[in-house]
N, C-alpha and C positions, 0 to 999 in steps of 0.2 A: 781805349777806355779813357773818358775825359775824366778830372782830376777830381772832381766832384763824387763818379760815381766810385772812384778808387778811395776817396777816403771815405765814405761808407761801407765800401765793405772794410777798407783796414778796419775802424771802429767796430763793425761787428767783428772783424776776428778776433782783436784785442778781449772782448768780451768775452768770448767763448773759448779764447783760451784760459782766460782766468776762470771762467766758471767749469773748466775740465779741473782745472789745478785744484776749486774749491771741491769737486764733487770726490775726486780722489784722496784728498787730506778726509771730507766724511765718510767714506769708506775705511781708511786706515787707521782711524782711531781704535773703531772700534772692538779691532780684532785682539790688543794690547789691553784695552777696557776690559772683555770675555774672560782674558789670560790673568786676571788683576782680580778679578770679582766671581770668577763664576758662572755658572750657567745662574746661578738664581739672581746674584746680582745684576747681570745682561737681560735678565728676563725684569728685574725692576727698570731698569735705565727706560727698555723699551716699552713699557708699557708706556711713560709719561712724553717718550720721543715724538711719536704721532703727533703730537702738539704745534711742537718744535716746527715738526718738518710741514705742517699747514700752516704755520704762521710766515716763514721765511719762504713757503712759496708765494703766499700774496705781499710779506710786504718788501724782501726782496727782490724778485722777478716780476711779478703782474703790476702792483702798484707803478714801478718805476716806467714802468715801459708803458703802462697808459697815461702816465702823466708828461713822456717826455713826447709821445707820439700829439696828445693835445697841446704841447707848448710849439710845435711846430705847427700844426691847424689853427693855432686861437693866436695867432703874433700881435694880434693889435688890442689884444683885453687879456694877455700875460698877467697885470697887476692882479687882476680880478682871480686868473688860475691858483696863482701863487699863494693868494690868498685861501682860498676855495682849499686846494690840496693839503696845505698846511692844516686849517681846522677839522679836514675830516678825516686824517690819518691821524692828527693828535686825541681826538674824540673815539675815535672806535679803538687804539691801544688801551686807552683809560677802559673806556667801557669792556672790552673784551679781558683785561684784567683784573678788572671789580667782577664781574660773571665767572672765569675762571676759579680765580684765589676762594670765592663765597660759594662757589659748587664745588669742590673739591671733597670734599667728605663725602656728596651724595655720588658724586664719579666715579670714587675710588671703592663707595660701595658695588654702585653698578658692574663693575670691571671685578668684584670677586674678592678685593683684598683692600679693607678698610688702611691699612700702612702706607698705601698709595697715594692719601692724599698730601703728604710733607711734597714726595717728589711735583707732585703735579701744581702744588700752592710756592715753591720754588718756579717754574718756567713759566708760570702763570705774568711773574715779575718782568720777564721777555716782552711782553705788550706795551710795557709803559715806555720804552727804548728803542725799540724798532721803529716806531712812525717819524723819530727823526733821520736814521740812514734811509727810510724808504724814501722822504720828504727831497732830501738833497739829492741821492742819486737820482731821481727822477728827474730834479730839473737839472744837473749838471747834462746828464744824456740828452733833455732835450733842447742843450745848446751845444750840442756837438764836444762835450767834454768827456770824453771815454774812459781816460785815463785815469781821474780820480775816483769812477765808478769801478775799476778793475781793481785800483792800487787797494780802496777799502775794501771788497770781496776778500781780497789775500790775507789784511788786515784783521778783518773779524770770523776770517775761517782759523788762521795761525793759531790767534790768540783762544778761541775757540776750545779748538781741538786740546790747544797746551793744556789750556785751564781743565778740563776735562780729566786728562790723563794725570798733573801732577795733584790734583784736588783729591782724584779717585785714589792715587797712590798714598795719599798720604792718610788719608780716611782708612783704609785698607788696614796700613802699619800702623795704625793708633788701636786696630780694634774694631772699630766704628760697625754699625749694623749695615745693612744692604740696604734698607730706607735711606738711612743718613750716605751713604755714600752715594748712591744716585741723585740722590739732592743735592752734595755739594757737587757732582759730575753735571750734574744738568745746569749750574751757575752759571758753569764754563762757557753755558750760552749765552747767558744775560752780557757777561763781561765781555765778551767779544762784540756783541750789538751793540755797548754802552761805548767802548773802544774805536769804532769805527764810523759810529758818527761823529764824537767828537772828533773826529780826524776829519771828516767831511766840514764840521761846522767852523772849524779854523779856515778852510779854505771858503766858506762861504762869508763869513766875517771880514776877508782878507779883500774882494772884488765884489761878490753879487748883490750882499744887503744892499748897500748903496744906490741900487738901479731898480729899486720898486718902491711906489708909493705907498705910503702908509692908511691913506684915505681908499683904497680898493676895497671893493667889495664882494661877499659871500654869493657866490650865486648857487641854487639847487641845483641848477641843470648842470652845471660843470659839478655838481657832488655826484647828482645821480649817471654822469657818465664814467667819472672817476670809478664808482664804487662798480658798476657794469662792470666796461672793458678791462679793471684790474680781474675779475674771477674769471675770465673769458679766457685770458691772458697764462692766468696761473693753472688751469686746469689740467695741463700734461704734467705740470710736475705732479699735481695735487694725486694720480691715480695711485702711485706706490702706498702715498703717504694715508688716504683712503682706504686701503685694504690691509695697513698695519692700525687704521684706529678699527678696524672693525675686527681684527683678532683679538684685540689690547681687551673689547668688548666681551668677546664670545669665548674665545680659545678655554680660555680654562675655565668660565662659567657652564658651557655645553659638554666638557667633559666631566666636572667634577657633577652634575647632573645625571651623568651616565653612571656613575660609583667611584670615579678614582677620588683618590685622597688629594687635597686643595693643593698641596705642598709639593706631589709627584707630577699635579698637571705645571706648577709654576716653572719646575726645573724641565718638565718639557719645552711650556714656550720660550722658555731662555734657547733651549737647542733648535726650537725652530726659527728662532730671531737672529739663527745665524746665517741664516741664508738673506737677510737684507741687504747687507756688503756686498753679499754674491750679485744680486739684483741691478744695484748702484752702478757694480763695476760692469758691469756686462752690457749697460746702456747708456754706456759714455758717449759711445761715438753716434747713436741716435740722440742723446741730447743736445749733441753739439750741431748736428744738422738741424735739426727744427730752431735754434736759435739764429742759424746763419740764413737761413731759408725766407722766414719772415720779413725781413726788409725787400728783399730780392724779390719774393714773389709779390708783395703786395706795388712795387714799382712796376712790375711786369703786368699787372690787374689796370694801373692810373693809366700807363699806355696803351691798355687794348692790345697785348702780344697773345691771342691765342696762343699762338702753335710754340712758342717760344713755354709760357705756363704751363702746356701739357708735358713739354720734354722737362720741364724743373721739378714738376710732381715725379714723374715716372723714374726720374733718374733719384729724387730725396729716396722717393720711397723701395725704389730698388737696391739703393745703398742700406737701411737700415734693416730692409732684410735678410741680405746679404750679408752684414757684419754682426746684427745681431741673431739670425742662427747659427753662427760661425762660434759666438761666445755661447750660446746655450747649449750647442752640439758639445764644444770642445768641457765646459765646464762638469756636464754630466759623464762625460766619461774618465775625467779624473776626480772627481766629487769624492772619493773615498779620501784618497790621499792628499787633496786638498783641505777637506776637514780637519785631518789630523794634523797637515804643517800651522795650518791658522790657530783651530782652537783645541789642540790635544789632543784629541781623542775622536775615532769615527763615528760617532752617536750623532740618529738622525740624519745618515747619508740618503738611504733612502727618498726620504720624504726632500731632503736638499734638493737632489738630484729631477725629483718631480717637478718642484717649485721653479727651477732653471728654466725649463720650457716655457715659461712667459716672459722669459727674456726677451724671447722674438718678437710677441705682443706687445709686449713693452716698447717695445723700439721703434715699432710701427705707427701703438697710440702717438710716441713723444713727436715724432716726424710727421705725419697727417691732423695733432693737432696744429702744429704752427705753418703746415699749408693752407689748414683751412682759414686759421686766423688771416694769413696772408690775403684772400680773395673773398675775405668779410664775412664768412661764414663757420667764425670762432665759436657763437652760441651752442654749435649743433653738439659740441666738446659736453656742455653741461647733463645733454641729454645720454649721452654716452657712462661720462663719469655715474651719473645715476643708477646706469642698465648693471655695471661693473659693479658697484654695490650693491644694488639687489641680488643680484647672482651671486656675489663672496658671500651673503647674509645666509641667504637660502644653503648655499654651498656645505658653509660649518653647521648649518642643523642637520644638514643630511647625512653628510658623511662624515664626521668626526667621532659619532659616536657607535659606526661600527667599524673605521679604519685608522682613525685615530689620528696623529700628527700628517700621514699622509693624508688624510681627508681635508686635514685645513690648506695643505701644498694643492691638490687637487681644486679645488675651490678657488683660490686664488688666479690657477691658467684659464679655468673655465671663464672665469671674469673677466680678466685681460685680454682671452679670444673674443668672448661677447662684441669688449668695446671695438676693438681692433679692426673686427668686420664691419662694426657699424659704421667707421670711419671711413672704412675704404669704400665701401658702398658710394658715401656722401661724398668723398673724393672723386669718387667715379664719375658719380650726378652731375657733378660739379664742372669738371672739369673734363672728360672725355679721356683721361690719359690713358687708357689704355687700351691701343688699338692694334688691332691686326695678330697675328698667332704669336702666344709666347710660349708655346708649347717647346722648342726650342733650349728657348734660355732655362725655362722650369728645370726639364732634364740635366743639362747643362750645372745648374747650381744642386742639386739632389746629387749629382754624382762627386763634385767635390766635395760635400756632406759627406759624403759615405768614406771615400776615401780617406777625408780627415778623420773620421772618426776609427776606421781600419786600422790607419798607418798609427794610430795614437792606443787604441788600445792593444794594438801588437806588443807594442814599444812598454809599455806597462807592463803586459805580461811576459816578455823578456829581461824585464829590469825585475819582475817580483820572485822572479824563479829560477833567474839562472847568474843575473850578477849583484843581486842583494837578498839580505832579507830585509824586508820592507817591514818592518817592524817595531821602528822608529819614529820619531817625529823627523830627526834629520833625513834618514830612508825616505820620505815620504816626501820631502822638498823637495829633494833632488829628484824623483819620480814626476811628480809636480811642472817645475821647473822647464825639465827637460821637454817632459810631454808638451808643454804652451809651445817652445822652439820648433817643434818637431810639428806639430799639428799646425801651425800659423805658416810654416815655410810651407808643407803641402798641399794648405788652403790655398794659399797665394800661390804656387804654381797653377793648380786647377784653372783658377779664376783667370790668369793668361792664357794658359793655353787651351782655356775651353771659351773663351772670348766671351764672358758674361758680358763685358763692359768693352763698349766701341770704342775707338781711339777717339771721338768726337766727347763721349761721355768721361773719360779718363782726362781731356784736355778741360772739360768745362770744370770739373772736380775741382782742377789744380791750377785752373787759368786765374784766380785772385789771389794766389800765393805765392811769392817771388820766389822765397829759395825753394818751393817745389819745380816750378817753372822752369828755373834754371838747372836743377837737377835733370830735368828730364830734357831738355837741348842739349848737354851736355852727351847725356847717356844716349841718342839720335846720332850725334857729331859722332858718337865710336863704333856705330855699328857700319859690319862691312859693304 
């Protein structure tokens, strides 16, 4: 591997470890947050989150990466880009925060509960602060600077999450209502975004200004590619984040519709709002592939490697199946006792437990979009995110209001299978990868399925009846806990000795990773 292509992938690992490290901290908060507020206060937070999490997918992930992807095509009218990027990321935060903060009353009617507009006129303020970490990290990555797009991720997720948790705590013990608390918890966001570019903007101050002309000029065509390729870009994150504004919408407007009291549906969707961490965590490791994928495949595209792009596809997307029904299997079968160690109490296991099943979806969309982005066919993502919408919309009319919280879980997988297929379909179109009988491997992966899931609910019901009573939150950790140990080591056996993954696929996995690499020479050199 010559040393060029090596420090691109280092760079994309650097990223994608930071962006595991960020996605994990947004997961963890929240569960501290629930424990602090409430099911009604978790169900205020989330209502105004959806926001949050479409803003930071376009203007931390999509923006960046279309503006660093253009600083590397456009080298010889940079001035021009820099120019160009800067006024149309500063122009659409203004503008998207004058629209926000001034819709806000009519949103928060929309959504069921006029109290909603403080939080949502609160994150709205998130707009005016973002276009400049999106501005800098974009061009620092498209000069090859990784580093300080990693180091601020860490930066504005820390400060993030703290602001969050000590804001919410302190709101909490003063009293405060559950408006006012989610408003000062949703700050947490601003000040983190505000934080983190000035950490970019010192290093830009310190080397970059200096190297652009001031007399460049605005050009459309690099706006209207900008403005493209960022939503093309962000669109896998965008699907979670899409099927929590359209509950944020519906959830308790189509039940309280049906006759429940406004009040018993909001503390419902606080309990169903607990399954979003579950979501996040369970398609870690397909976010991390589709970030790592995109450089790689679209290099594999500039050289004309066929058969080299079908084994990248086949192997992404066999990996994200593979790992993500591994978390939705193993999730749903401790979903009781999981519940209870997170947030209390088992309320909503059920309906949890449903929602997990598009973890696998999930994992699939996040990986086949950034293979498609790789081989130029990112658009077909928008048409998909569409179909997953329609379907969640239709979904809560139909079935929420004769099944209720599971009707909104149910609607949600129906969505994420919709798009999932649609992907694969266009991946298929696309790219041929999958050829010849996988009848095989199917079997092969269905049986370590089962068995993880045998050897785990065994082990549950031996732990709930014969060496505890599970009738604790500690009871339920340790249950928990154990079962992840227990279930992951079984999985991982299967997957060896049932040879999902060839030793060519296993070596290509681990062939950009040093101390993997060297882990497994090592582990080669002991056997007899």
């Amino acid at each position: 591997m010559n040393s060029k292509k090596y420090s691109v992938w280092e760079g994309a690992l650097l990223l994608t470890t930071a962006a595991i490290i960020v996605k994990l901290l947004s997961v963890v908060y929240r569960i501290p947050y629930q424990n602090m507020t409430g099911d009604f206060g978790f169900y205020v937070f989330q209502q105004a989150y959806p926001f949050y999490a479409i803003a930071a997918a376009v203007a931390f992930t999509g923006f960046p990466m279309a503006l660093s992807k253009m600083i590397v095509s456009e080298k010889n009218n940079n001035d021009h880009l820099i120019k160009t990027s800067v006024w149309i990321s500063f122009t659409l935060g203004v503008l998207s925060f004058i629209f926000l903060f001034f819709t806000a009353p009519f949103i928060a009617r929309w959504m069921g509960d006029y109290n909603l507009q403080l939080p949502i006129k609160v994150i709205s303020v998130l707009f005016l602060f973002i276009p400049l970490a999106a501005f800098l990290r974009g061009t620092y990555q498209g000069y090859g600077d990784m580093q300080l797009t990693a180091v601020s991720q860490l930066i504005e997720q820390t400060i993030r999450v703290s602001g969050i948790l000590l804001l919410s705590y302190y709101f909490v013990s003063k009293g405060y209502t559950s408006y006012e608390t989610g408003a000062a918890a949703l700050s947490g966001s601003v000040i983190g975004a505000l934080a983190s570019g000035l950490f970019l903007l010192f290093f830009w101050k310190k080397g970059f200004a200096k190297a652009y002309n001031p007399q460049a000029e605005f050009r459309f065509l690099y706006a209207a590619e900008l403005l493209k390729t960022s939503i093309y870009l962000s669109l896998s994150a965008l699907i979670l984040a899409m099927m929590q504004l359209v509950d944020s919408f519906l959830f308790v407007n189509v039940w309280v519709g049906s006759g429940m009291e406004a009040y018993d549906a909001k503390i419902l969707k606080g309990v169903f709002d607990r399954g979003q961490p579950l979501l996040q965590l369970g398609t870690v490791a397909a976010a991390s592939i589709a970030l790592a994928v995109v450089p790689e495949m679209a290099s594999l595209v500039t050289e004309k490697k066929k058969a080299e792009i079908q084994s990248l596809s086949k192997l992404s997307v066999k990996l994200s199946i593979v790992f993500g029904g591994a978390a939705a299997v193993g999730l749903i079968c401790i979903i009781k006792h999981l519940n209870v160690m997170l947030f209390k109490n088992g309320d909503g296991s059920r309906a949890l437990a449903i929602l997990c099943i598009s973890i696998i979806f999930v994992s699939i969309i996040y990986t086949t979009t950034g293979l498609l982005q790789g081989i130029g066919h990112g658009r077909f993502a928008v048409f998909t995110v569409l179909l997953a919408v329609a379907v969640k919309v239709a979904g809560n009319f139909i079935f929420i209001p004769y099944i209720g919280m599971e009707g909104a879980a149910l609607s949600t997988v129906l969505a994420t299978f919709a798009a999932a297929v649609g992907q694969l379909v266009k991946l298929q179109s696309a790219t041929k990868f999958l050829s010849g009988s996988q009848k095989a491997k199917l079997l092969s992966y269905i049986v370590s399925l089962s068995f993880m899931a045998i050897g785990v609910l065994a082990w549950v019901f031996v732990a709930e009846h014969f060496l505890m009573i599970a009738n604790t939150r500690f009871h339920s950790m340790v249950i928990s806990i154990s079962s992840s140990l227990i279930g992951a080591a079984i999985y991982f056996i299967c997957i060896f000795k049932l040879k999902i993954f060839s030793q060519a696929e296993w070596d290509s996995v681990f062939h950009s990773v040093s101390i993997f690499r060297k882990l497994f020479k090592r582990l080669k050199k002991r056997r007899p």
